[in-house]
N, C-alpha and C positions, 0 to 999 in steps of 0.2 A: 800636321801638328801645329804649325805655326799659325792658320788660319786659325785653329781652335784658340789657340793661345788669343789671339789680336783679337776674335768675338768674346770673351769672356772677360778680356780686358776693356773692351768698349763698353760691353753689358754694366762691371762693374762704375765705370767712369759714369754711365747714366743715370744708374742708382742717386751717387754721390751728385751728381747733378741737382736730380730731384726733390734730393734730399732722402735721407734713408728714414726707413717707417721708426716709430721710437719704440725702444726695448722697453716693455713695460715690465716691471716686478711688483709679485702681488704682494698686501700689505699682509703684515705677519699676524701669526695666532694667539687669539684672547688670551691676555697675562695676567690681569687685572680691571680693576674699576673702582670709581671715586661718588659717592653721591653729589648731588645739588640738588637747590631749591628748586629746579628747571626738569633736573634729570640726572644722566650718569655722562663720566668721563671714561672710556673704556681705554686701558692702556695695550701695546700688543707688543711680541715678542722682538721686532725691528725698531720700537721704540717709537712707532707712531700710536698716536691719539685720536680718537674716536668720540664725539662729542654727539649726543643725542637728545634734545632738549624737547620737550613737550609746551606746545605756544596755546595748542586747544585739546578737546577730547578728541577731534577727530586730524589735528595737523599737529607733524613731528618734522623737526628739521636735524638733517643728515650734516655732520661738519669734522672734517677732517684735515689731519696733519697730517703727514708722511716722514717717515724717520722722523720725527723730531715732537715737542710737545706742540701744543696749539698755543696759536702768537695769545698775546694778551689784547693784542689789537685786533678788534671785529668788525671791521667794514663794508658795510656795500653801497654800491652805486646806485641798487636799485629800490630796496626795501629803508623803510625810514623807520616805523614800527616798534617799538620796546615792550610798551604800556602793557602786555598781556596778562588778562587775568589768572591767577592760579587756578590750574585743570588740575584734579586728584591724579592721580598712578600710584603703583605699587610694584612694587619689582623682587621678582623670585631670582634665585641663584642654582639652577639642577645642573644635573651631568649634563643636561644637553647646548646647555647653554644660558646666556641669561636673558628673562621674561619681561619686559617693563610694557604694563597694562594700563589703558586709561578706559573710562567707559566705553570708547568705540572703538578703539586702538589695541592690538596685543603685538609688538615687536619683538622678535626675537633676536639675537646676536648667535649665532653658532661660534663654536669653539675654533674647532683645527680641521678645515681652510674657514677663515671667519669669515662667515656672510650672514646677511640680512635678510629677515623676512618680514613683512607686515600682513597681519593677519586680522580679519574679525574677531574684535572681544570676546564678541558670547556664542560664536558659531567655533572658534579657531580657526574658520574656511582661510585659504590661502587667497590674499589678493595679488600681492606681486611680492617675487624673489628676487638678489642675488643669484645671476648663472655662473656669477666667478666672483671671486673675492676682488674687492676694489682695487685698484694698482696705478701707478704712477712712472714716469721714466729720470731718474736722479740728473741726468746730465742734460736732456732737454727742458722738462719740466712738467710734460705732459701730464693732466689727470684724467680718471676714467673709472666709468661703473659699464657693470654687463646686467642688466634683469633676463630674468628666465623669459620667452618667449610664449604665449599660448597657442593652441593651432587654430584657434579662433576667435583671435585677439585684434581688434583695429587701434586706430591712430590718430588724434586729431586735434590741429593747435600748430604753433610753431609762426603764429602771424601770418603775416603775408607772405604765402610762396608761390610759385610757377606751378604749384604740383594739385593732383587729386586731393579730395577732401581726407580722404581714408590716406592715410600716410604710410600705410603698413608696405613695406618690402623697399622704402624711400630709403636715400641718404640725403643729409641736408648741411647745411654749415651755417653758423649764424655770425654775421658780420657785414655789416650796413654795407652795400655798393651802390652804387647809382649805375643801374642799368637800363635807360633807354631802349624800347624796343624787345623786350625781354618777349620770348616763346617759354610754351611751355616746358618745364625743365630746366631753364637758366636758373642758377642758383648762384651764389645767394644775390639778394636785392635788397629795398629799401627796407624793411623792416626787420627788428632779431628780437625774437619774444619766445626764450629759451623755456615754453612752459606747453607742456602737453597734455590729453587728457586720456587713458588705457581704458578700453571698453571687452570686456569677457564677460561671457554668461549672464549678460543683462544688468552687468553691477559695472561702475567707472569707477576710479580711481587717476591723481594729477601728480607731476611730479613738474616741481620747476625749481633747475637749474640755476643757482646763481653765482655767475661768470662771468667779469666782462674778457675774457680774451675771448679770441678765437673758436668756439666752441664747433661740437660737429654731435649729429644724432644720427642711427642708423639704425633703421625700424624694419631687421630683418631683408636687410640689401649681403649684408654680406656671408651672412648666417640665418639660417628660420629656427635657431636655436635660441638666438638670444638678442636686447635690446641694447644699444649701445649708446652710450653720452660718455664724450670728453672734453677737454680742454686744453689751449697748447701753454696753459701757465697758469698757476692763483690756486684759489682753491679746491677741493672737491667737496661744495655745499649743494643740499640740494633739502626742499622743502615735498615731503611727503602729504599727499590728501587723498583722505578717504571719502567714499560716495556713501552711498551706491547711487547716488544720483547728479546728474552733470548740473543742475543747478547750484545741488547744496556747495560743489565744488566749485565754482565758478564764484558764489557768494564768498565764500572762505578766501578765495584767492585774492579778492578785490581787500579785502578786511588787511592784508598785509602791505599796501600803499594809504600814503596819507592820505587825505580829505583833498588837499590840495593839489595831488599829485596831478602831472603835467601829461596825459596819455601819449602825446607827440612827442614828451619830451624822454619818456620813460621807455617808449621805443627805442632810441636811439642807444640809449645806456643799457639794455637788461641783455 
């Protein structure tokens, strides 16, 4: 008995070591929503906020608050960007949730557990899902999305890593190191360019992450259910793109850094 005792007391001492994994709580169910000239402000049952603004027909940016409303202050490190032209939308209100359409874009927000989906406008096809409603950890700080995982779904972006081109089944972490000598697998290293591109059924689709802390992405490492991004503090923003082709995406992406913008320098920060 006492050996069991002094193992489960060491066990736990190493934990605490480690650091223990952070309790995440998902964010509460649609209560409401606000228009803008942009889009909608979705309120939820925990009292966090949900901001979804329309920058083009085919790009939506994802921005959240946690328990609390959204600061008035919007900054990033890595986007400079404002000037966007107004894209049309239209947004319905049904039992199933709420609809905000743009020409290439149909977003939905589900109710109770609230998650996101982005969909083809004139198809409805599914391009990427919420596999869990977004969540947070209050005491750490931690943010985090789950997307639905496809079973024939690849991976690819993330800058310079040690890893396969195809990222799918990767865990990765983005935050600049100087590692000399690096094999394959050493993570992370010199560059963090939290922006990926999701390839299913011959259509792509980008999502980039904008975080400077700590971030981590898990492409089906610890689950083949579901696609993972977090952060160990800041926000939960992230800029959605539609394809269906890795150019149109990759054009669109570049359209969200200035003219001027510094590639080495925007390495370093994003």
């Amino acid at each position: 008995m006492k050996h069991l005792f002094l193992s489960g007391l060491a066990c736990a001492l190493a934990m605490i070591a480690a650091g223990a994994p952070p309790r995440l709580q998902p964010i509460g169910a649609l209560q409401g929503y606000t228009r803008n000239d942009r889009g909608i402000v979705v309120t939820c049952a925990d009292r966090s906020e949900i901001q979804l603004s329309v920058l083009a027909p085919d790009l939506v940016r994802v921005r959240v608050a946690f328990g609390q409303p959204l600061p008035s202050r919007d900054h990033s490190w890595a986007i400079a960007r404002t000037d966007w032209d107004a894209a049309p939308w239209t947004l319905q209100d049904v039992a199933d949730g709420l609809h905000l359409t743009t020409a290439e874009l149909e977003v939905v927000v589900r109710r109770d557990p609230l998650l996101i989906e982005f969909r083809d406008a004139g198809t409805h096809r599914l391009i990427n899902a919420d596999q869990r409603p977004m969540a947070f950890d209050p005491e750490g700080g931690t943010v985090a999305a789950a997307k639905c995982l496809g079973l024939d779904e690849h991976f690819y972006g993330l800058g310079e890593k040690a890893a396969r081109l195809d990222k799918r089944r990767g865990e990765f972490t983005m935050w600049n190191s100087d590692m000399p000598g690096f094999v394959e697998g050493t993570d992370p290293i010199y560059q963090s360019v939290p922006f990926y591109l999701g390839w299913k059924a011959g259509a792509a689709y980008g999502i980039f992450f904008d975080n400077s802390y700590r971030t981590h992405f898990d492409f089906g490492s610890a689950s083949q259910e579901a696609v993972d991004f977090s952060a160990d503090g800041g926000e939960l923003n992230y800029y959605f793109f539609r394809g269906p082709e890795m150019k149109k995406i990759l054009g669109r992406y570049a359209d969200l850094f200035p003219a001027q913008w510094d590639p080495k320098l925007g390495i370093h920060v994003t």
